[in-house]
PDB file of N, CA, C and O in Angstrom:
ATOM      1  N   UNK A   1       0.832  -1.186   0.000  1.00  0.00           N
ATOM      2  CA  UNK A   1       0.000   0.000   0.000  1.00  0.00           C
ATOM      3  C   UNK A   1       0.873   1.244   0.000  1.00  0.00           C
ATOM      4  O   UNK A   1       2.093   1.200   0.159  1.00  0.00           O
ATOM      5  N   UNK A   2       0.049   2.551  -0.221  1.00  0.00           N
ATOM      6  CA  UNK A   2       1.149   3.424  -0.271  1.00  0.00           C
ATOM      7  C   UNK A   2       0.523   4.234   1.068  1.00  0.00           C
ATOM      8  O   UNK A   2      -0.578   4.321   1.612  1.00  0.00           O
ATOM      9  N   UNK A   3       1.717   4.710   1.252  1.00  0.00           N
ATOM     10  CA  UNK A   3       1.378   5.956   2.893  1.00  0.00           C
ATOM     11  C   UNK A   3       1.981   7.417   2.067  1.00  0.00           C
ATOM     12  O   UNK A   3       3.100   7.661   1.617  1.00  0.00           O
ATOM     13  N   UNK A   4       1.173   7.941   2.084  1.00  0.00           N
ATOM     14  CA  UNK A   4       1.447   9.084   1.866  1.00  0.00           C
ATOM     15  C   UNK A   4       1.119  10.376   3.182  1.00  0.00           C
ATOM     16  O   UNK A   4       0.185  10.289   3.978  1.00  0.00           O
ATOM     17  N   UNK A   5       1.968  11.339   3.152  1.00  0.00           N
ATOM     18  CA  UNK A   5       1.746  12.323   4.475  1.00  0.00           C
ATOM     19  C   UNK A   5       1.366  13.714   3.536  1.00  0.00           C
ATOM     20  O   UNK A   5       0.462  14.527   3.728  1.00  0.00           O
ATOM     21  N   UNK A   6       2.143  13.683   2.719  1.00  0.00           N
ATOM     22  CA  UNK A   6       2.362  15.379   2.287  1.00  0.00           C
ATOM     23  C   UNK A   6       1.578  15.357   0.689  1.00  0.00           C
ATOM     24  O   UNK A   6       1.466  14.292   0.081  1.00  0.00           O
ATOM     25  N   UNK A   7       1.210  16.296   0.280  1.00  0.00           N
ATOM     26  CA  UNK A   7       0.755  16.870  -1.407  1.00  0.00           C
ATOM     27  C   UNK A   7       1.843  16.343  -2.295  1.00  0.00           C
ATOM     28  O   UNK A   7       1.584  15.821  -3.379  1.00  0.00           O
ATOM     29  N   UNK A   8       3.537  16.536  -1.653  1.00  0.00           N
ATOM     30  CA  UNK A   8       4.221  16.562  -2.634  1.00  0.00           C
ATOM     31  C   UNK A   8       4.482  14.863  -2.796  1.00  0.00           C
ATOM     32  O   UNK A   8       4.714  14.237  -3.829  1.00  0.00           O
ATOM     33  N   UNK A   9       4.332  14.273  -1.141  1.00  0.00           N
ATOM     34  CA  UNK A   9       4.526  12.990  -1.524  1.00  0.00           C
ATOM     35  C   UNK A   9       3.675  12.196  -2.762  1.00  0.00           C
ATOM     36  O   UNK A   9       3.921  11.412  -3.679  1.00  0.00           O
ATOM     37  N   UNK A  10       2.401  12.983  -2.130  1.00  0.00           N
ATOM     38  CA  UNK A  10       1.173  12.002  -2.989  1.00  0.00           C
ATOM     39  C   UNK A  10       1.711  12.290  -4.368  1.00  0.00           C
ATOM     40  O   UNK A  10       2.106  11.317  -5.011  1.00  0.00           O
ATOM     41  N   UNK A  11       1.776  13.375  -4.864  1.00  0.00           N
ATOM     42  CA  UNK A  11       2.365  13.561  -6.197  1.00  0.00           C
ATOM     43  C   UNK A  11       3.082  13.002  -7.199  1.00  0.00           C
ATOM     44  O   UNK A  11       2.738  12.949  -8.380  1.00  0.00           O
ATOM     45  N   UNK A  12       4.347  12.474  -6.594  1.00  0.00           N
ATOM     46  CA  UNK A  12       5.044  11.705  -6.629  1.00  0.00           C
ATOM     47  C   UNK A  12       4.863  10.546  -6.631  1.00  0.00           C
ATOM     48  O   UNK A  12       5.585   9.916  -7.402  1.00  0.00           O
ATOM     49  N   UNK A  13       3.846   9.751  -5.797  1.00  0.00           N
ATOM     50  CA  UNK A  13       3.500   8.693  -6.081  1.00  0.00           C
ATOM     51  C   UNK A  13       2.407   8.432  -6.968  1.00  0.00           C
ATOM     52  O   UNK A  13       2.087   7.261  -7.174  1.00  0.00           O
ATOM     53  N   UNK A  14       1.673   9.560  -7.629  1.00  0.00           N
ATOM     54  CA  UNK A  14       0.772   9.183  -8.850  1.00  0.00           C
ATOM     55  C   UNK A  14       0.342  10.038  -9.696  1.00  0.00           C
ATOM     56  O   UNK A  14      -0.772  10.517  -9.907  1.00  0.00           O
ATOM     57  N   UNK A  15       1.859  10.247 -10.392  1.00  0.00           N
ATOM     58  CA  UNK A  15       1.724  11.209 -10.985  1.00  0.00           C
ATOM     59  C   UNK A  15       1.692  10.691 -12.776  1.00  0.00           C
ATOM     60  O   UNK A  15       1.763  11.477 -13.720  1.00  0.00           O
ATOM     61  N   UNK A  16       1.571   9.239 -12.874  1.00  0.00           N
ATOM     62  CA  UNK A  16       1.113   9.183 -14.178  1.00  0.00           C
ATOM     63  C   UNK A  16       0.281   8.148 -14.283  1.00  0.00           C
ATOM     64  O   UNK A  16       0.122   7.538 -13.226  1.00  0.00           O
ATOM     65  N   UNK A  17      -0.296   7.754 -15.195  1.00  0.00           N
ATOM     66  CA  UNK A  17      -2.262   6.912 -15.381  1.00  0.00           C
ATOM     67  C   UNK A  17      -1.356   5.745 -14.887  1.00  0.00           C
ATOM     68  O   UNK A  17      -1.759   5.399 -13.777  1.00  0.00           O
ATOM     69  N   UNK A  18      -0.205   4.954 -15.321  1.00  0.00           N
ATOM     70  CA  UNK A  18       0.252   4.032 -14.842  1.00  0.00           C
ATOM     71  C   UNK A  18       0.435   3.294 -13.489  1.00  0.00           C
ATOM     72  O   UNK A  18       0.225   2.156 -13.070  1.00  0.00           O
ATOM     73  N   UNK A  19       0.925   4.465 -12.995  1.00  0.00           N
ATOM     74  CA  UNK A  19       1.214   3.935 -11.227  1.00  0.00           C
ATOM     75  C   UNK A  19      -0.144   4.357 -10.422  1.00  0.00           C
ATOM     76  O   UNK A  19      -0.358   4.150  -9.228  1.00  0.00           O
ATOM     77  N   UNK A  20      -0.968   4.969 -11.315  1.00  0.00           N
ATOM     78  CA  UNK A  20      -2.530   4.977 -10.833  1.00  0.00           C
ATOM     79  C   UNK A  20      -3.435   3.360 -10.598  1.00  0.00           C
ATOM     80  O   UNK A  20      -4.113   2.744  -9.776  1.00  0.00           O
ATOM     81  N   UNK A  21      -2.861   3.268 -11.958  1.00  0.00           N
ATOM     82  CA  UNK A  21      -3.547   2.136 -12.614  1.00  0.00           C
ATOM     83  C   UNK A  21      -3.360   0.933 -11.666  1.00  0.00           C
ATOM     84  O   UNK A  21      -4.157   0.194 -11.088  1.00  0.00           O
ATOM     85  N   UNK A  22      -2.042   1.006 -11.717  1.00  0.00           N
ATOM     86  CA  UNK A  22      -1.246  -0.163 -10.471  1.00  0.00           C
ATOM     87  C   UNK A  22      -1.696  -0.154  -9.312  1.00  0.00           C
ATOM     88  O   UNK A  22      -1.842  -1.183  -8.652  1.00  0.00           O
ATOM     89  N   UNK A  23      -2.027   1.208  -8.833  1.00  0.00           N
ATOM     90  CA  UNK A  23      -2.361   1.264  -7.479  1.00  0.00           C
ATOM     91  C   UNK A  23      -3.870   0.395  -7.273  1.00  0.00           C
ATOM     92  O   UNK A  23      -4.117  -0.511  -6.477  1.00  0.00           O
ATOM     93  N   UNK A  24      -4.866   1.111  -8.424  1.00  0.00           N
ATOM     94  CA  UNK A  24      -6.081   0.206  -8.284  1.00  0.00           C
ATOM     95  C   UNK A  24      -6.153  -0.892  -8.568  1.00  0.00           C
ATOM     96  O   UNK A  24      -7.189  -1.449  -8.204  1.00  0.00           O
ATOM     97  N   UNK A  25      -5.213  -1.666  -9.273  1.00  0.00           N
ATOM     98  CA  UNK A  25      -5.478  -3.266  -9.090  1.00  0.00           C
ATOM     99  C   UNK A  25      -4.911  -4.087  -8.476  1.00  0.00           C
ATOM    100  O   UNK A  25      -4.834  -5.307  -8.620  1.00  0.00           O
ATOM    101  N   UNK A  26      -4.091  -2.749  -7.068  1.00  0.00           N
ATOM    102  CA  UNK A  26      -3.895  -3.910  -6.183  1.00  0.00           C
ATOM    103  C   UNK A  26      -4.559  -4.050  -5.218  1.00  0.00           C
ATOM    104  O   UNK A  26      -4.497  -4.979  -4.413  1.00  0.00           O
ATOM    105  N   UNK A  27      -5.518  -2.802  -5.204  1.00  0.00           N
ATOM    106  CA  UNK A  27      -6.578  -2.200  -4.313  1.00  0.00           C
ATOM    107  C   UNK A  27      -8.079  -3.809  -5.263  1.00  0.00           C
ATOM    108  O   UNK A  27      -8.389  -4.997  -5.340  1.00  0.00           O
ATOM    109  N   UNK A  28      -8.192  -3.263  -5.429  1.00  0.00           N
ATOM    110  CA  UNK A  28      -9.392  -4.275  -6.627  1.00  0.00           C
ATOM    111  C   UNK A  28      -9.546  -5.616  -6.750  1.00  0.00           C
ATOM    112  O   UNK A  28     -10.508  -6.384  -6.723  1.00  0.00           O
ATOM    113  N   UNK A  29      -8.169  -5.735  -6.916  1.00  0.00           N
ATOM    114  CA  UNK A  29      -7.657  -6.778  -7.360  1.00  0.00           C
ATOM    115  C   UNK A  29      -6.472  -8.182  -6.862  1.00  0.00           C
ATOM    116  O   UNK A  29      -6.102  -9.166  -7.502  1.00  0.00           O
ATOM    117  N   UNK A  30      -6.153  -7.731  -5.521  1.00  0.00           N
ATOM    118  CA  UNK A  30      -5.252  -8.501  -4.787  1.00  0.00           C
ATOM    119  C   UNK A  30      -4.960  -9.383  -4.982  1.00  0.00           C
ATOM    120  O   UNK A  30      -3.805  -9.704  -4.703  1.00  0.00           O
ATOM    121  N   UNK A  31      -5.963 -10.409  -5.656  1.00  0.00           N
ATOM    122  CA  UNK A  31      -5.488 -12.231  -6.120  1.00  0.00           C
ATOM    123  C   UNK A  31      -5.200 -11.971  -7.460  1.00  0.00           C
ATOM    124  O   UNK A  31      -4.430 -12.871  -7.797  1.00  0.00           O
ATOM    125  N   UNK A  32      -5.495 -10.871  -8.864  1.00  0.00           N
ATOM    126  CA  UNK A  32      -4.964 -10.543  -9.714  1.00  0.00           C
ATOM    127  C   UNK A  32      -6.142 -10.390 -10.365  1.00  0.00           C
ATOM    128  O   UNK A  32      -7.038 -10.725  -9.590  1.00  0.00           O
ATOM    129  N   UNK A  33      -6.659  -9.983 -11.603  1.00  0.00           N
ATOM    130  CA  UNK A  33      -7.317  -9.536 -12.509  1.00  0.00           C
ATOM    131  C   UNK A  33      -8.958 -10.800 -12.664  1.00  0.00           C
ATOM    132  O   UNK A  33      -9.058 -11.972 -13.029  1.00  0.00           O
ATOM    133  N   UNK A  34     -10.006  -9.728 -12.155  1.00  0.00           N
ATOM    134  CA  UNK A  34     -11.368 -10.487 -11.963  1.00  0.00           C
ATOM    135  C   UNK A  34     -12.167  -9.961 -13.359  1.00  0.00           C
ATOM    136  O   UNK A  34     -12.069  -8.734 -13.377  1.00  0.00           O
ATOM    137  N   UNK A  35     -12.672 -10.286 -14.145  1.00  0.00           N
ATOM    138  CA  UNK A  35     -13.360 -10.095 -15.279  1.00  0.00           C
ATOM    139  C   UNK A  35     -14.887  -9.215 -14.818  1.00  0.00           C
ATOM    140  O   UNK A  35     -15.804  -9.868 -14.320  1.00  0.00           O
ATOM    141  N   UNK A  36     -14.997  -8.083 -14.983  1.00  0.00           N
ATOM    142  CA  UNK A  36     -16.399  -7.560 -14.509  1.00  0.00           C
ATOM    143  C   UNK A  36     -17.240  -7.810 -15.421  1.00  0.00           C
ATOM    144  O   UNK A  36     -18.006  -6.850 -15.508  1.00  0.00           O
ATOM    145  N   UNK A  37     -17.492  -8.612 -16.150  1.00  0.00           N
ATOM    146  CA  UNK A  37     -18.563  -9.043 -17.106  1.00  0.00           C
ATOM    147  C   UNK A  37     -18.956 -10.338 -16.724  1.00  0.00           C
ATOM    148  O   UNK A  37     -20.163 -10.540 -16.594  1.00  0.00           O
ATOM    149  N   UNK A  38     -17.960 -11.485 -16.468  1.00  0.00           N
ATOM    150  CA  UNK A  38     -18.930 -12.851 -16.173  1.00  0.00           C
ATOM    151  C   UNK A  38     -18.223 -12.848 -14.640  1.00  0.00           C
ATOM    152  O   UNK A  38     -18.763 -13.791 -14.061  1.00  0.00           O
ATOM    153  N   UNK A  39     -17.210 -12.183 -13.676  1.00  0.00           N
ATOM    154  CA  UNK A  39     -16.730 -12.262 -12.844  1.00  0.00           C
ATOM    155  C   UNK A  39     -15.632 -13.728 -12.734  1.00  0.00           C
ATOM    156  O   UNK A  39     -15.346 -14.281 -11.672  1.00  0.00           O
ATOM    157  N   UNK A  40     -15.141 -14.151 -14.106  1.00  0.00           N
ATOM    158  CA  UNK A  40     -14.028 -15.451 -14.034  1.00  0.00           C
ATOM    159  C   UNK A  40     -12.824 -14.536 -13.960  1.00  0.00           C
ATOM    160  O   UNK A  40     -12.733 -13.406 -14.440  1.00  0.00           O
ATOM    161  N   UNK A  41     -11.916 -15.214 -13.276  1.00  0.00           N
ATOM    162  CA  UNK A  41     -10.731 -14.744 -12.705  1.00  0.00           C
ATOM    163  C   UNK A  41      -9.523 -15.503 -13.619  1.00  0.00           C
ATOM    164  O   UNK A  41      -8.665 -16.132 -12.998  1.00  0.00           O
ATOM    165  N   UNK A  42      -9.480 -15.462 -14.612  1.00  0.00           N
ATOM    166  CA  UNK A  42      -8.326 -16.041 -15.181  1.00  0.00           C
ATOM    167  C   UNK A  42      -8.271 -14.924 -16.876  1.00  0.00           C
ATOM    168  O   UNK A  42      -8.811 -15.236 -17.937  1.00  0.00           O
ATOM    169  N   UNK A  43      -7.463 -13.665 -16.604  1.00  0.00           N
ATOM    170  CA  UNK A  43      -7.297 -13.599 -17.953  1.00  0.00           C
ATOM    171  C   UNK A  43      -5.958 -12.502 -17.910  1.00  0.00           C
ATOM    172  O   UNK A  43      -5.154 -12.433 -16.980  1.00  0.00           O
ATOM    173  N   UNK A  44      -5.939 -11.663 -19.174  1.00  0.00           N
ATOM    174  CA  UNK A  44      -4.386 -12.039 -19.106  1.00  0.00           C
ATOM    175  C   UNK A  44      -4.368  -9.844 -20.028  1.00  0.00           C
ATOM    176  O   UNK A  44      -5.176  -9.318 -20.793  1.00  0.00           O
ATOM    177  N   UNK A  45      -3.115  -9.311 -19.417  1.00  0.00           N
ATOM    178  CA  UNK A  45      -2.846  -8.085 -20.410  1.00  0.00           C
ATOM    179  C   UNK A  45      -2.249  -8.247 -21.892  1.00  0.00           C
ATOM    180  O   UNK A  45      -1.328  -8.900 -22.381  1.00  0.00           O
ATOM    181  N   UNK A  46      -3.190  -7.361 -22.366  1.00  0.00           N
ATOM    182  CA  UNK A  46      -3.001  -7.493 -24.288  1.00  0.00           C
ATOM    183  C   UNK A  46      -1.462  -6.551 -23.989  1.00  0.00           C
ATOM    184  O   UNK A  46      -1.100  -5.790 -23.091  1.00  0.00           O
ATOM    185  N   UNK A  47      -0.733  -7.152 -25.458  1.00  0.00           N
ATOM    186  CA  UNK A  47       0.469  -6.858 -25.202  1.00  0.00           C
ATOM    187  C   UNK A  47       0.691  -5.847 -26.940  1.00  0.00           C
ATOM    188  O   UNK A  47       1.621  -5.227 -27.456  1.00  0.00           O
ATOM    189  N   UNK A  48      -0.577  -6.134 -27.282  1.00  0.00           N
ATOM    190  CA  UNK A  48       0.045  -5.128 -29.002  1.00  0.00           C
ATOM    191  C   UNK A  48       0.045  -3.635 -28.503  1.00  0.00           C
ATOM    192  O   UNK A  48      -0.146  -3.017 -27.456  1.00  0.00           O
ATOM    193  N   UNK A  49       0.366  -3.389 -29.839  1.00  0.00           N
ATOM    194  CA  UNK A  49       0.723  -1.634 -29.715  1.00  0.00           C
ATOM    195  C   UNK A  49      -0.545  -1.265 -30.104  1.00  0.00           C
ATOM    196  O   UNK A  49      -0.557  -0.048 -29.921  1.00  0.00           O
ATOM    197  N   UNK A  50      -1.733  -1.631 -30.578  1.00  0.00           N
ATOM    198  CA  UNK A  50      -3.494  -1.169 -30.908  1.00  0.00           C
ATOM    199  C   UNK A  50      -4.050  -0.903 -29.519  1.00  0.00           C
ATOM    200  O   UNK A  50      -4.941  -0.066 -29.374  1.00  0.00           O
ATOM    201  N   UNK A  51      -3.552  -1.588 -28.489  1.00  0.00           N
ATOM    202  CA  UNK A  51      -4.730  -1.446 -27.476  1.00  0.00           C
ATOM    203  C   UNK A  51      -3.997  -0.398 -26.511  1.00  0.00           C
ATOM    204  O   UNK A  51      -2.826  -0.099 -26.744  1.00  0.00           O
ATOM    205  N   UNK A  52      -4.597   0.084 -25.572  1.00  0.00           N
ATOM    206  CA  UNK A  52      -4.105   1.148 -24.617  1.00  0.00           C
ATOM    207  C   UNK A  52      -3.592   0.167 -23.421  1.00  0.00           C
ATOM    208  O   UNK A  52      -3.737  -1.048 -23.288  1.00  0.00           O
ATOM    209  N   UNK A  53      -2.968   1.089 -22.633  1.00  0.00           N
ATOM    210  CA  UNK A  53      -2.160   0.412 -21.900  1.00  0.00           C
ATOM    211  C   UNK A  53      -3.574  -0.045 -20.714  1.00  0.00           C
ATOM    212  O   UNK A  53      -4.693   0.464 -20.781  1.00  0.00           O
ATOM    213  N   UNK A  54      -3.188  -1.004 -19.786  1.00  0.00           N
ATOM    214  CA  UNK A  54      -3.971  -2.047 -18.939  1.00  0.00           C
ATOM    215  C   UNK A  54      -5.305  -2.464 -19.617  1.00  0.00           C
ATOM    216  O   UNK A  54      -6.400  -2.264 -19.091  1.00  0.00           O
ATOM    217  N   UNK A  55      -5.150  -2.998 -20.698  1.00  0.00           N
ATOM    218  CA  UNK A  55      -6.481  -4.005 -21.072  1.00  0.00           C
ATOM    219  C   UNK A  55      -6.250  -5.360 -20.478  1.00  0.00           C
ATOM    220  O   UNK A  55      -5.154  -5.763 -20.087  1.00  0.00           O
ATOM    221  N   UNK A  56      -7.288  -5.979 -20.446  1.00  0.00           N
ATOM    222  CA  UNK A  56      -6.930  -7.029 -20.002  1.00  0.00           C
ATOM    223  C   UNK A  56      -8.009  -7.889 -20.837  1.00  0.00           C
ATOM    224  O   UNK A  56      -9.006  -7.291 -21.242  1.00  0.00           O
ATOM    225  N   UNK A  57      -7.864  -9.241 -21.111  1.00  0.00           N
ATOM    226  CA  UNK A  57      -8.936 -10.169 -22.530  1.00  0.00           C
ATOM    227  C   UNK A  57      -8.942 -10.784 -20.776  1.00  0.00           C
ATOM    228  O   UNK A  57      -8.118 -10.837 -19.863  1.00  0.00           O
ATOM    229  N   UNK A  58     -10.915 -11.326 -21.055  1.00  0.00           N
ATOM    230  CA  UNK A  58     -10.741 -12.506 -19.902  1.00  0.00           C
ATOM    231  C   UNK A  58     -10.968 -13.684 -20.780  1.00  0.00           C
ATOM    232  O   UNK A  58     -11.432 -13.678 -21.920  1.00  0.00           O
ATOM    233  N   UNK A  59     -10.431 -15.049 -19.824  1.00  0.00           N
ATOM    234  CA  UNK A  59     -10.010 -16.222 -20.599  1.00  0.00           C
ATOM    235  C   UNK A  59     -11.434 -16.854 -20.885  1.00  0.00           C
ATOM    236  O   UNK A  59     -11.507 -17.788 -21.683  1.00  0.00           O
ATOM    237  N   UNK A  60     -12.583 -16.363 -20.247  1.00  0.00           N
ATOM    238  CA  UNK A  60     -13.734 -17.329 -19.901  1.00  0.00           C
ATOM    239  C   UNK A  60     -14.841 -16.353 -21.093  1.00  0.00           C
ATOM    240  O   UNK A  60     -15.236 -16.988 -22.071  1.00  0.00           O
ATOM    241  N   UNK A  61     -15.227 -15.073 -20.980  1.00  0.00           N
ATOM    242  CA  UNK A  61     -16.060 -14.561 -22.200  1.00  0.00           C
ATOM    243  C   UNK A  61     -15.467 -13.736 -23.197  1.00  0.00           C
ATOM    244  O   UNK A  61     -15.976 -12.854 -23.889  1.00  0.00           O
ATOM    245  N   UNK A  62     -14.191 -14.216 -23.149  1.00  0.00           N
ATOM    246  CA  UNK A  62     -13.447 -13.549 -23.949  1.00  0.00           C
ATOM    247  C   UNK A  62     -13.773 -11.524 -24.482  1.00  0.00           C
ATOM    248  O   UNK A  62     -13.830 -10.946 -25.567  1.00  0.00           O
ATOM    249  N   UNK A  63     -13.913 -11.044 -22.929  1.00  0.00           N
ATOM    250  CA  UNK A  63     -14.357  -9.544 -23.664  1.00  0.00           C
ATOM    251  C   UNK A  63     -13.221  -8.890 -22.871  1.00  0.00           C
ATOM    252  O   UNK A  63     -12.656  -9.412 -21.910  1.00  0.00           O
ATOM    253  N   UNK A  64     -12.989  -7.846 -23.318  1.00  0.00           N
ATOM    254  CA  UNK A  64     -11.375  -6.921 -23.275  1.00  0.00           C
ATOM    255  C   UNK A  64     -12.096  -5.524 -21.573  1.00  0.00           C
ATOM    256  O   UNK A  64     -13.213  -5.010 -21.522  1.00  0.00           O
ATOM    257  N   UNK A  65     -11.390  -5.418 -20.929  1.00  0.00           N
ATOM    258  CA  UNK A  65     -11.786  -5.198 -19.712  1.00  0.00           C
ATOM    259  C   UNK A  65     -10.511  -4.312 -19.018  1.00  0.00           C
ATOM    260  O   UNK A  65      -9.391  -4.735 -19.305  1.00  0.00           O
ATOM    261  N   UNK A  66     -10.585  -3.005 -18.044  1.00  0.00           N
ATOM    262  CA  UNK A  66      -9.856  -2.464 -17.171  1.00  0.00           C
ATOM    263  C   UNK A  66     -10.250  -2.544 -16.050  1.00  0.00           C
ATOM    264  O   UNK A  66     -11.324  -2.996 -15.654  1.00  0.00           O
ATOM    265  N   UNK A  67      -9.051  -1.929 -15.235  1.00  0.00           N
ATOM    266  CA  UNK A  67      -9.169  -2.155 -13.703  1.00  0.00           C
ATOM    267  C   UNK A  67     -10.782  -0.951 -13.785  1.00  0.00           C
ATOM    268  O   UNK A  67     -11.795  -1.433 -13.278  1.00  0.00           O
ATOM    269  N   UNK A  68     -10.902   0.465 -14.388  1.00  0.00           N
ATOM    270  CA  UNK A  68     -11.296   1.239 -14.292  1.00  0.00           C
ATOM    271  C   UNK A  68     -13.223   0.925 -14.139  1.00  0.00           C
ATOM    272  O   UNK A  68     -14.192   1.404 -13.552  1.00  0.00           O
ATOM    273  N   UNK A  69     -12.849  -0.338 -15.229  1.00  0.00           N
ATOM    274  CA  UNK A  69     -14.476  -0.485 -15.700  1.00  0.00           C
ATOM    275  C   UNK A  69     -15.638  -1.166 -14.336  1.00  0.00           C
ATOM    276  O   UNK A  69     -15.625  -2.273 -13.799  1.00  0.00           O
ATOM    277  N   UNK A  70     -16.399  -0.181 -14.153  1.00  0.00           N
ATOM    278  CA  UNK A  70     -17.616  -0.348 -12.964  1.00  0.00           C
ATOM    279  C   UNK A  70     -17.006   0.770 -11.668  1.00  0.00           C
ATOM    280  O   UNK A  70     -17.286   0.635 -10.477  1.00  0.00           O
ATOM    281  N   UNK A  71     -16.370   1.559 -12.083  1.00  0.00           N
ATOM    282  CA  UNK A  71     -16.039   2.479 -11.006  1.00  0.00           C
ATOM    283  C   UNK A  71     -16.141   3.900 -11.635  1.00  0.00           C
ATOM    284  O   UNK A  71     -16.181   4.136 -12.842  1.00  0.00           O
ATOM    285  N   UNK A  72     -16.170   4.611 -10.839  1.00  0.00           N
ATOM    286  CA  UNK A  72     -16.485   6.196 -11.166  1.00  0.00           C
ATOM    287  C   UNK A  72     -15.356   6.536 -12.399  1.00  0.00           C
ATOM    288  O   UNK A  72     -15.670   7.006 -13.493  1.00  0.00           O
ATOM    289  N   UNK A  73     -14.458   6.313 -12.122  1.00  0.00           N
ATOM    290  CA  UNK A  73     -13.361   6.647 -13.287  1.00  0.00           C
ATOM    291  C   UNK A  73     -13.569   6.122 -14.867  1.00  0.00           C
ATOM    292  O   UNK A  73     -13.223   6.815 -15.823  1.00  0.00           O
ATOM    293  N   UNK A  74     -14.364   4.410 -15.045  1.00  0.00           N
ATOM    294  CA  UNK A  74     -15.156   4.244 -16.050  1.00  0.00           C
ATOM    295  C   UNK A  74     -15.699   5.630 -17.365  1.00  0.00           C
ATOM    296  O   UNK A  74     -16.584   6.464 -17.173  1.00  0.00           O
ATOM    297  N   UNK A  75     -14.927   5.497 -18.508  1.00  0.00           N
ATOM    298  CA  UNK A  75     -15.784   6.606 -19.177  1.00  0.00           C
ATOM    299  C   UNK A  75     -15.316   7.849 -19.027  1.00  0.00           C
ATOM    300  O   UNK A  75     -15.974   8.763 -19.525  1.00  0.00           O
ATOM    301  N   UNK A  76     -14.156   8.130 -18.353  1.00  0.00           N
ATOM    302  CA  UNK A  76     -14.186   9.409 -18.201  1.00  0.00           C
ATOM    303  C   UNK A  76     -13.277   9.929 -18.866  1.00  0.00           C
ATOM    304  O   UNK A  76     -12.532   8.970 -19.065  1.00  0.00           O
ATOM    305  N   UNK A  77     -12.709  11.024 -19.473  1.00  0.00           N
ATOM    306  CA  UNK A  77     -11.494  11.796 -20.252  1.00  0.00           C
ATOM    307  C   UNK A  77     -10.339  11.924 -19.013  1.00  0.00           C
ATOM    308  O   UNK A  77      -9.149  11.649 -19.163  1.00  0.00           O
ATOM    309  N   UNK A  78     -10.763  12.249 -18.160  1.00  0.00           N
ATOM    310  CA  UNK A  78     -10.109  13.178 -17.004  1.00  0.00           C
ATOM    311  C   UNK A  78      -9.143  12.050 -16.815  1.00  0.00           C
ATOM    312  O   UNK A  78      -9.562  10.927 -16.533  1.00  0.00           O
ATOM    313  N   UNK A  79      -7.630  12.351 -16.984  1.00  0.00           N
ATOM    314  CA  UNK A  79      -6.597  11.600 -16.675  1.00  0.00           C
ATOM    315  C   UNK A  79      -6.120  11.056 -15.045  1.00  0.00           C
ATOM    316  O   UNK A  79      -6.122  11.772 -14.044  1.00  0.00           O
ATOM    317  N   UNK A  80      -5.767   9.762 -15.099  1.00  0.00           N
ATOM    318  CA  UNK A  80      -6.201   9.320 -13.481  1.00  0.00           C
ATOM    319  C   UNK A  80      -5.417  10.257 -12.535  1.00  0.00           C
ATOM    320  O   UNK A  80      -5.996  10.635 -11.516  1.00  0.00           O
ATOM    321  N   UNK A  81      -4.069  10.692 -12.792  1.00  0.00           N
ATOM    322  CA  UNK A  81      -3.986  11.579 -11.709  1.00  0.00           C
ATOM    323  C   UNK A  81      -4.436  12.759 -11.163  1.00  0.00           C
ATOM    324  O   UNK A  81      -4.205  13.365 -10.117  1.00  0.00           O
ATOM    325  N   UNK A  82      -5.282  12.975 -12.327  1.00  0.00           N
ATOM    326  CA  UNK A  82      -6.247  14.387 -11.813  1.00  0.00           C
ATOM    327  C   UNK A  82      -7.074  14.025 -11.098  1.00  0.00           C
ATOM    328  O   UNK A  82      -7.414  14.679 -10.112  1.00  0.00           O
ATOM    329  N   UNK A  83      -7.789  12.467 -11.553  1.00  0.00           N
ATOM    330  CA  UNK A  83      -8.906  12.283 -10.406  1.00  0.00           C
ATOM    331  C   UNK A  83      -8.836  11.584  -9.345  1.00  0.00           C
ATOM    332  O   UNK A  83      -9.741  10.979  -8.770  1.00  0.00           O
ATOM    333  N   UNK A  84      -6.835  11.741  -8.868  1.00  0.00           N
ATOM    334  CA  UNK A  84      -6.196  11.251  -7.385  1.00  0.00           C
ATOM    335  C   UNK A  84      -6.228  12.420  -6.964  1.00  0.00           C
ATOM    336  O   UNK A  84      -6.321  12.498  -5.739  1.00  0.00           O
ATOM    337  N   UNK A  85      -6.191  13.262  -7.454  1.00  0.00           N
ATOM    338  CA  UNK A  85      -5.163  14.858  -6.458  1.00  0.00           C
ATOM    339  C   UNK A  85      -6.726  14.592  -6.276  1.00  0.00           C
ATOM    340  O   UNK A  85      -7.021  13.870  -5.323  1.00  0.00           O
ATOM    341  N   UNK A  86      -7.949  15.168  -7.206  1.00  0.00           N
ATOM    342  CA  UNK A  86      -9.175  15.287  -6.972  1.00  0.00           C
ATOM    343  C   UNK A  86      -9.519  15.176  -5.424  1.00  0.00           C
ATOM    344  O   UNK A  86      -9.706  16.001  -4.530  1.00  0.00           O
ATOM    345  N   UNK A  87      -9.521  13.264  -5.537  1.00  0.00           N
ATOM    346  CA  UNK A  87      -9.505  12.495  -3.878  1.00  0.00           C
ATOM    347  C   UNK A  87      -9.055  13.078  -2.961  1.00  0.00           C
ATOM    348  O   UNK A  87      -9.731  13.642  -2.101  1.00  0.00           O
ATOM    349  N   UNK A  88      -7.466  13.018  -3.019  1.00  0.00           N
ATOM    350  CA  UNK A  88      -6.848  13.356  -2.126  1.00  0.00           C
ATOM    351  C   UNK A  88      -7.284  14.419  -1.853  1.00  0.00           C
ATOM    352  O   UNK A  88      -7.799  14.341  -0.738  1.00  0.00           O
ATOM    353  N   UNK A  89      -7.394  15.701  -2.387  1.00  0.00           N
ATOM    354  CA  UNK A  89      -7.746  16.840  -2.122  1.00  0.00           C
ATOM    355  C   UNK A  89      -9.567  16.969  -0.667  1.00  0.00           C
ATOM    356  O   UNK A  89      -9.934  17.567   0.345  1.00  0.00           O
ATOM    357  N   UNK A  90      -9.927  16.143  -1.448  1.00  0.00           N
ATOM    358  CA  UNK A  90     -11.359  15.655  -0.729  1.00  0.00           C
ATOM    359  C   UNK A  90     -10.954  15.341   0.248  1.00  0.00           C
ATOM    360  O   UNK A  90     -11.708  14.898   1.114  1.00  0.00           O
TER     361      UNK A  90
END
C-alpha cells in the first residue's frame, strides 16, 4: 500500500495513469485480474501496440476489460492523476 503524508509525496507517487492504474489493481484486485462481465478470474494483459495500456482479454467470455471499468473513473477523459489529487484533495 502506499502511505502518503504530504501533497508533494502524494504527487510523486501518482503522478502518471500508470502507477494509478497499479495502485487500483492492487486495491481491486489482490489475487490478480477479476473479469467484470462474467466475474471469471483467469485472464491475461493485451500486449500489441493497438490497445491502450492495462487491457486485459478474460479467458472465460473472452471480452477486453480495465481495472477502471464499474467504477467512477469508467468513461471518463479526465486523466487518473487528476482524479487522485481530486480524492486526495477531498
Amino acid at each position: 500500500m502506499y502511505e502518503t503524508t504530504d501533497i508533494l509525496s502524494f504527487l510523486n507517487s501518482f503522478d502518471t495513469d500508470e502507477k494509478c492504474r497499479s495502485f487500483l489493481e492492487e486495491i481491486r484486485w489482490p489475487n490478480g485480474p477479476v473479469c467484470p462481465h462474467c466475474g471469471h478470474n483467469k485472464a491475461w494483459k493485451t500486449k500489441t501496440k493497438t490497445h491502450r495500456p492495462g487491457v486485459y482479454v478474460c479467458g472465460n467470455c473472452d471480452k477486453q476489460f480495465t481495472v477502471t471499468v464499474g467504477t467512477i473513473f469508467e468513461g471518463t477523459h479526465l486523466p487518473l492523476p487528476k482524479w487522485f489529487l481530486a480524492i486526495y484533495l477531498i
